[in-house]
C-alpha positions in Angstrom: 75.2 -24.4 5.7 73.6 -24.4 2.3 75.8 -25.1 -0.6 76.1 -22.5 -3.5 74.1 -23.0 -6.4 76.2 -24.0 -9.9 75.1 -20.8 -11.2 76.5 -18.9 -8.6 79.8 -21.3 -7.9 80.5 -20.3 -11.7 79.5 -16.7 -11.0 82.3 -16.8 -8.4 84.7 -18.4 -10.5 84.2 -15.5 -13.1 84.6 -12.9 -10.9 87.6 -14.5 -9.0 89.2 -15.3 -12.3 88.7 -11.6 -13.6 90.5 -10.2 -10.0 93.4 -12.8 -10.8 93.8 -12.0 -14.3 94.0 -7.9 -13.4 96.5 -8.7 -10.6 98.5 -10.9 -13.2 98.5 -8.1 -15.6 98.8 -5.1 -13.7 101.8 -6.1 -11.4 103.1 -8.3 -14.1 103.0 -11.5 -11.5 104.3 -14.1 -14.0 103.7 -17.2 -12.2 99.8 -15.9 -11.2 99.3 -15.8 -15.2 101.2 -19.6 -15.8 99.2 -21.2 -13.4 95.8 -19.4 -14.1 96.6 -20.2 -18.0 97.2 -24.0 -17.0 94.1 -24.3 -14.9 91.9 -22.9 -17.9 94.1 -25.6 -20.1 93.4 -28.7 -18.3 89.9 -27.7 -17.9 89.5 -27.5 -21.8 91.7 -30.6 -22.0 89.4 -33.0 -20.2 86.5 -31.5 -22.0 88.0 -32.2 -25.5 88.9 -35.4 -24.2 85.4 -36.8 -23.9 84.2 -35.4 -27.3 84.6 -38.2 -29.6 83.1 -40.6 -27.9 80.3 -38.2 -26.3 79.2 -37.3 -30.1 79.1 -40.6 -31.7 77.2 -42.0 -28.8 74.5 -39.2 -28.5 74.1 -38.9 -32.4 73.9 -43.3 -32.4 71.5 -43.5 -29.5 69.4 -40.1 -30.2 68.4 -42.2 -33.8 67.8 -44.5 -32.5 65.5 -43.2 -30.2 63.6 -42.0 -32.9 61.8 -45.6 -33.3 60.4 -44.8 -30.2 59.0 -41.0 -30.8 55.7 -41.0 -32.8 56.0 -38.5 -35.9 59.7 -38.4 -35.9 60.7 -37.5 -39.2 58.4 -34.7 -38.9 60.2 -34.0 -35.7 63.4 -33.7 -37.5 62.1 -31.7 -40.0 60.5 -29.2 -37.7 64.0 -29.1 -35.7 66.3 -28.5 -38.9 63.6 -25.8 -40.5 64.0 -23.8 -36.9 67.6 -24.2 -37.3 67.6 -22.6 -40.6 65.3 -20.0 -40.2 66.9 -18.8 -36.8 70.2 -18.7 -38.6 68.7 -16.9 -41.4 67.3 -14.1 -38.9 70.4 -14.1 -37.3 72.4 -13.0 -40.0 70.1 -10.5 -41.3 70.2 -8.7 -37.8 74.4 -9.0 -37.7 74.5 -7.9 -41.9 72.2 -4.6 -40.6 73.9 -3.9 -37.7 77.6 -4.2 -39.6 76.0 -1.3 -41.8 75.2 0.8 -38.8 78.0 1.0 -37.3 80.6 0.0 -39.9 82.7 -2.0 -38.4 85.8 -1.2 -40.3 85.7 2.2 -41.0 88.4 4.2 -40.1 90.3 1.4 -38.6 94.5 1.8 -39.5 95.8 -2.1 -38.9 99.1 -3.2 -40.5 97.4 -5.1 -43.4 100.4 -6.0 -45.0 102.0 -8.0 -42.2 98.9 -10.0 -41.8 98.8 -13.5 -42.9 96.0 -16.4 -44.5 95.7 -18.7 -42.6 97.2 -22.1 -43.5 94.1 -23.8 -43.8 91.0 -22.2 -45.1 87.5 -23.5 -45.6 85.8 -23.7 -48.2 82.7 -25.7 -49.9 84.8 -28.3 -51.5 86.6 -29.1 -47.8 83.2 -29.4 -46.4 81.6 -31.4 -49.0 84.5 -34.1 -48.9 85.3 -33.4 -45.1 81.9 -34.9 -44.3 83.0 -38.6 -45.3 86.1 -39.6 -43.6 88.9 -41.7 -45.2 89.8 -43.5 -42.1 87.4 -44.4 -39.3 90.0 -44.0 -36.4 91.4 -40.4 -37.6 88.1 -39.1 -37.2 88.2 -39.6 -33.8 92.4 -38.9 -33.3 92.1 -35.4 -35.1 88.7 -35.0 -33.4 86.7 -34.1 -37.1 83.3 -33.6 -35.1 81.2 -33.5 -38.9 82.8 -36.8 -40.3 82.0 -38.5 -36.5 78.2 -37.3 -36.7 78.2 -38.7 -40.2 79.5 -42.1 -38.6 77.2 -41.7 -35.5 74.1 -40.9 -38.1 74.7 -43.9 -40.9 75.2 -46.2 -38.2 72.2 -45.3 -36.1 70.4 -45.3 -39.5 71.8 -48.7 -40.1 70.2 -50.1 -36.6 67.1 -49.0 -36.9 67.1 -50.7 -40.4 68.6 -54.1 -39.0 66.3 -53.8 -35.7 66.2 -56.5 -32.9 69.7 -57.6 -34.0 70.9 -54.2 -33.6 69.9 -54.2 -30.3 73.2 -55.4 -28.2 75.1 -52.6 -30.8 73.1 -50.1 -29.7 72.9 -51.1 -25.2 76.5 -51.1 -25.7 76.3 -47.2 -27.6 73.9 -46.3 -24.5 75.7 -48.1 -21.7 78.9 -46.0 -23.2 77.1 -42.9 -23.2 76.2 -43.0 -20.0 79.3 -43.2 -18.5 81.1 -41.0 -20.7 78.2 -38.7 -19.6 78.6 -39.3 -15.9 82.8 -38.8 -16.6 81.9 -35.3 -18.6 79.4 -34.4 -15.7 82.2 -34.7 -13.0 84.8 -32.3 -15.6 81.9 -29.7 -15.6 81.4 -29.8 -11.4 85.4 -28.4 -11.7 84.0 -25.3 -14.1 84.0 -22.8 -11.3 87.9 -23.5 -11.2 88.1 -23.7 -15.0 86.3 -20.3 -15.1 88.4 -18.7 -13.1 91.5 -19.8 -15.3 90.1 -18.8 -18.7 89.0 -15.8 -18.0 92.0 -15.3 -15.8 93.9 -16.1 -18.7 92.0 -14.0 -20.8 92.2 -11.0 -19.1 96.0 -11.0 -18.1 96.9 -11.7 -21.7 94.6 -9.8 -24.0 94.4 -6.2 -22.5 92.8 -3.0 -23.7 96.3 -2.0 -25.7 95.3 -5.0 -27.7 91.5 -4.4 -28.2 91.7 -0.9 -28.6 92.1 -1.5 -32.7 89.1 -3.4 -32.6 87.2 -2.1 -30.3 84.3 -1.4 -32.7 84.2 -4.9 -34.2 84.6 -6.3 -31.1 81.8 -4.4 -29.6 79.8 -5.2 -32.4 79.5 -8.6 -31.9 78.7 -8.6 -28.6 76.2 -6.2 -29.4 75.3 -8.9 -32.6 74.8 -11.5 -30.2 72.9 -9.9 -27.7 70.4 -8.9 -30.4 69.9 -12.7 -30.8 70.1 -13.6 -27.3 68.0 -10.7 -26.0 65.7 -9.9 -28.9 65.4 -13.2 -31.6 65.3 -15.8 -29.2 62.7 -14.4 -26.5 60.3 -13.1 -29.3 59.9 -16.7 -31.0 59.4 -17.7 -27.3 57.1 -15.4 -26.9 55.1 -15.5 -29.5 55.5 -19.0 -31.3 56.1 -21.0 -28.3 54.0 -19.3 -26.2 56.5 -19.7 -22.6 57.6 -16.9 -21.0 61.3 -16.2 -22.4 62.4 -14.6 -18.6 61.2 -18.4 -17.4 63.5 -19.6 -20.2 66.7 -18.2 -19.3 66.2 -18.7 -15.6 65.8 -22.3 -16.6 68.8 -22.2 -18.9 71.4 -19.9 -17.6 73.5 -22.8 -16.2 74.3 -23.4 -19.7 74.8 -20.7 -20.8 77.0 -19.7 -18.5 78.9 -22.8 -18.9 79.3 -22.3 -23.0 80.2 -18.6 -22.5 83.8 -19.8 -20.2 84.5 -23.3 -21.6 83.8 -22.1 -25.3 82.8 -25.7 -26.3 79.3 -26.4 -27.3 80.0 -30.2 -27.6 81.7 -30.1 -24.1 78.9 -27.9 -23.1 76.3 -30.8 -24.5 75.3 -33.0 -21.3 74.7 -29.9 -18.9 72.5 -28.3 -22.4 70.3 -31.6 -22.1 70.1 -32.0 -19.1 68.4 -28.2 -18.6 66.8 -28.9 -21.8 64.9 -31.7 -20.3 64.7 -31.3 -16.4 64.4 -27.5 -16.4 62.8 -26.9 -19.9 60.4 -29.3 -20.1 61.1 -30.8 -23.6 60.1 -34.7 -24.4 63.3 -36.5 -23.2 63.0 -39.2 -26.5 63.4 -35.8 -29.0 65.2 -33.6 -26.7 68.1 -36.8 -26.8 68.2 -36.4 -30.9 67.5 -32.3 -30.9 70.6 -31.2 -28.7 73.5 -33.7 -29.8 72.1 -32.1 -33.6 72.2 -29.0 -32.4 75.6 -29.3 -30.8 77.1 -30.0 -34.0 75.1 -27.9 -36.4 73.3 -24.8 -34.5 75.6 -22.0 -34.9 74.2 -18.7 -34.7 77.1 -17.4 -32.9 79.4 -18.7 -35.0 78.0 -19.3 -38.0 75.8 -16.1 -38.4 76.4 -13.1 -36.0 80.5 -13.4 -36.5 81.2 -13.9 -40.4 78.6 -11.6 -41.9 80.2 -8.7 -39.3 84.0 -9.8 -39.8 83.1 -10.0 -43.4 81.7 -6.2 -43.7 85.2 -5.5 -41.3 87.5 -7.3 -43.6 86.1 -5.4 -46.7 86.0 -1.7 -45.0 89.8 -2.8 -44.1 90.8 -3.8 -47.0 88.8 -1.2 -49.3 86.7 -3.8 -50.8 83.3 -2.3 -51.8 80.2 -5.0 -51.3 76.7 -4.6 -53.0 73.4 -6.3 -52.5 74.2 -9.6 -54.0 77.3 -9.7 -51.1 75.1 -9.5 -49.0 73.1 -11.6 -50.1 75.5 -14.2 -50.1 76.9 -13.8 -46.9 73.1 -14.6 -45.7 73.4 -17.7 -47.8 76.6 -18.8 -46.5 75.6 -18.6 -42.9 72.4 -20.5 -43.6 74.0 -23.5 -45.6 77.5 -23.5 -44.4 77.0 -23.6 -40.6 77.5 -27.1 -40.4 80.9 -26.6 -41.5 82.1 -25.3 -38.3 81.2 -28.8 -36.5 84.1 -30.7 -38.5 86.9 -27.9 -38.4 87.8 -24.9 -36.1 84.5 -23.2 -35.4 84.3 -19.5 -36.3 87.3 -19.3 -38.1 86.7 -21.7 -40.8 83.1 -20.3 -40.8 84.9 -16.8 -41.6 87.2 -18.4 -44.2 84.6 -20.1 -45.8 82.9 -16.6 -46.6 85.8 -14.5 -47.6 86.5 -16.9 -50.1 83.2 -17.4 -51.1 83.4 -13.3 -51.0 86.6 -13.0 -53.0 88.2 -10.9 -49.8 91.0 -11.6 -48.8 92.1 -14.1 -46.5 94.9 -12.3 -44.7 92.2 -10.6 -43.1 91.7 -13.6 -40.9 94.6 -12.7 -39.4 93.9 -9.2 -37.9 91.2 -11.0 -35.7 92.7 -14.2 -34.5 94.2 -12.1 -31.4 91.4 -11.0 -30.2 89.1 -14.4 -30.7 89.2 -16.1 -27.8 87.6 -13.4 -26.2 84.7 -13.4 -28.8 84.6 -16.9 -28.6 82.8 -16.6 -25.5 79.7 -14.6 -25.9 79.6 -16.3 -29.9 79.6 -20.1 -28.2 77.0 -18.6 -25.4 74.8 -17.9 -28.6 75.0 -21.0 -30.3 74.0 -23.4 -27.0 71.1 -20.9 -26.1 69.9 -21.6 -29.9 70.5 -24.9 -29.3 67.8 -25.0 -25.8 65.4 -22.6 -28.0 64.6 -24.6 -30.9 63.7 -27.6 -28.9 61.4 -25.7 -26.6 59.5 -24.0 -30.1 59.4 -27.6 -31.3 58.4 -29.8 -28.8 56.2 -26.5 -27.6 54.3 -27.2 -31.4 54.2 -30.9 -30.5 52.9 -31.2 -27.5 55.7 -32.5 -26.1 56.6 -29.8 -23.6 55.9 -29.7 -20.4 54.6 -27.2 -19.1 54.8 -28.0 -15.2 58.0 -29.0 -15.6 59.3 -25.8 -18.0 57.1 -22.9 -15.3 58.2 -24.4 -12.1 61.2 -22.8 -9.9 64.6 -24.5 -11.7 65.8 -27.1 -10.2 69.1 -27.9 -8.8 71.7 -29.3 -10.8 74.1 -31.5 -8.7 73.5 -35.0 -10.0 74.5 -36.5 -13.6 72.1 -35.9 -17.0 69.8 -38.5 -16.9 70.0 -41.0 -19.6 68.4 -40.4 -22.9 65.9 -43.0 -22.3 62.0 -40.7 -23.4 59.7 -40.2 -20.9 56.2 -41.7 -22.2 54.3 -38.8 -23.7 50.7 -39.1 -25.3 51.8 -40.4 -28.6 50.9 -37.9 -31.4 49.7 -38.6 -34.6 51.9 -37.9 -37.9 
């Protein structure tokens, strides 16, 4: 008998997980709800576990692998441009749709009993939050920005030093590779991890709870599936030139994968791996292009989620907002992303632009109840950004192929190959 593809052991897991969480709920079956919320835990647990040493390795080895792609620094700069401009678009479409539908208008929520959070962002946390103060509590707290910035000077530092570098760097990829083959075993238990978070989502956060927010809530799914549906497969279309339906069929895994575990970064080795065996892209710059990605490409976080929960927060609290709000809620987005690599994701993004707004931070509080569930279609967002830009890139290069990207995806039951490049036809700077 034919075993079930990924896609559809983690459609199963979904649906089961949904059925468990109703029957949790509904009939109040207490122990049902434990056990579905410790499955979902342990499944996140053993993703987190393998992040610090998954990002310093990627970052180290993706630079350098850079020695070895021709035109790289305009490689990079082509990559972070597309970032920009994607989050840019992004949060244009979320700041127009927030004043269609005005998020938080005519909502009556407790404001007074709602509480800042005890740690907010803000420019000066991620200015000096980029260089740690102690190498090993980067990786105990987990600070994902200040271990790219260690991953980044020290790959930096062995491409400077060359040959002598090299033992440094076998030992980076020999690392890699098995945290990647350890991560890869964690994501074959997904369909069981699906079925507990979203188990545990439904059975604890029912419609009594969203009813409130129905509107926001709605409107960021809608937000992101203006990105998703709209953004992303018109720059396909027309500046990459692939067909966008090809795209997602060759992607979906991921996707699918980001939108239950909420972690891009755990997300990471499945995103390269359909990057490169199912997209096409050069495997040299796909190996620098997702790890970036997974720590800086935000749409869904970054973009879609603030400028809305801003234009909420505001209507809540009676706060009017002109042109120049806007405006800076756009520039936010676009420069700030990166902030939500080192910190808490979304949340410090949406700290970071109240207080650059002058709204008020209690405000954070009246959506933290409801975030999980937003997590998931927000973190869906940023790892499809994160497959897009390399296609449009190495699509502009000449470094995707096209055989590869057009033909029926393939199956996805062994580990990501390593990051070693395949050999392209070099192209000139």
């Amino acid at each position: 008998m034919k075993r079930l593809s990924f896609s559809l052991q983690l459609l199963f897991g979904l649906v089961a997980g949904v059925a468990l969480g109703f029957v949790a709920r509904i009939w109040d079956v207490t122990w049902l709800a434990e056990t579905l919320t410790q499955v979902g835990a342990i499944f996140v647990q053993l993703l987190k576990l393998a992040v610090p040493p998954l990002v310093f390795t990627a970052v180290l080895v993706s630079m350098a692998n850079l020695r070895n792609v021709s035109g790289a620094a305009r490689l990079a700069s082509k990559t972070l441009l597309w970032f920009l401009l994607t989050a840019l678009v992004s949060v244009a479409f979320a700041i127009g749709l927030g004043l269609v539908i005005n998020p938080g208008q005519g909502v009556t929520l407790d404001t007074g009993a709602a509480k800042a959070p005890e740690s907010s962002g803000s420019w000066l946390d991620f200015v000096t939050g980029v260089v740690p103060t102690n190498v090993v509590t980067a990786f105990t707290e987990v600070n994902v920005l200040q271990i790219v910035f260690l991953g980044v000077v020290l790959g930096a530092a062995a491409l400077a030093v060359g040959e002598k570098a090299e033992p440094f760097l076998n030992l980076g990829r020999s690392v890699l590779e098995l945290v990647q083959k350890a991560l890869w075993w964690v994501i074959r238990l997904a369909p069981l991890g699906t079925a507990g978070l979203i188990g545990k989502a439904v059975s604890t956060y029912g419609w009594d709870l969203l009813a409130p927010l129905a509107k926001f809530s709605v409107g960021v799914y809608v937000g992101c599936f203006i990105v998703l549906l709209a953004v992303y497969p018109t720059l396909l279309a027309v500046w990459g030139k692939v067909n966008p339906i090809q795209f997602f069929r060759n992607a979906w895994p991921a996707i699918e994968l980001a939108f239950v575990s909420r972690s891009s970064v755990g997300t990471l080795p499945l995103t390269q791996k359909v990057t490169i065996e199912r997209n096409g892209v050069d495997g040299g710059y796909a190996s620098f292009a997702v790890p970036f990605g997974a720590t800086t490409k935000m749409d869904g976080c970054a973009s879609v989620y603030p400028a809305l929960a801003a234009i909420f927060v505001a209507q809540v609290f009676g706060v009017p907002l002109g042109v120049g709000d806007y405006l800076l809620i756009a520039f936010v987005s676009v420069v700030g992303s990166a902030a939500t690599a080192g910190l808490t994701g979304a949340i410090v993004m949406l700290t970071l632009t109240l207080s650059t707004l002058g709204l008020p931070l209690e405000g954070v509080g009246l959506l933290l109840a409801i975030d999980p569930i937003l997590d998931m279609i927000r973190t869906a967002t940023n790892v499809t950004g994160q497959m897009v830009v390399p296609v449009l890139v190495a699509r502009s290069e000449g470094r995707l192929d096209e055989a590869v990207f057009n033909a029926p995806p393939q199956p996805l039951d062994t580990a990501p190959a390593g990051p070693a490049p395949r050999a392209p036809e070099p192209v000139t700077a």
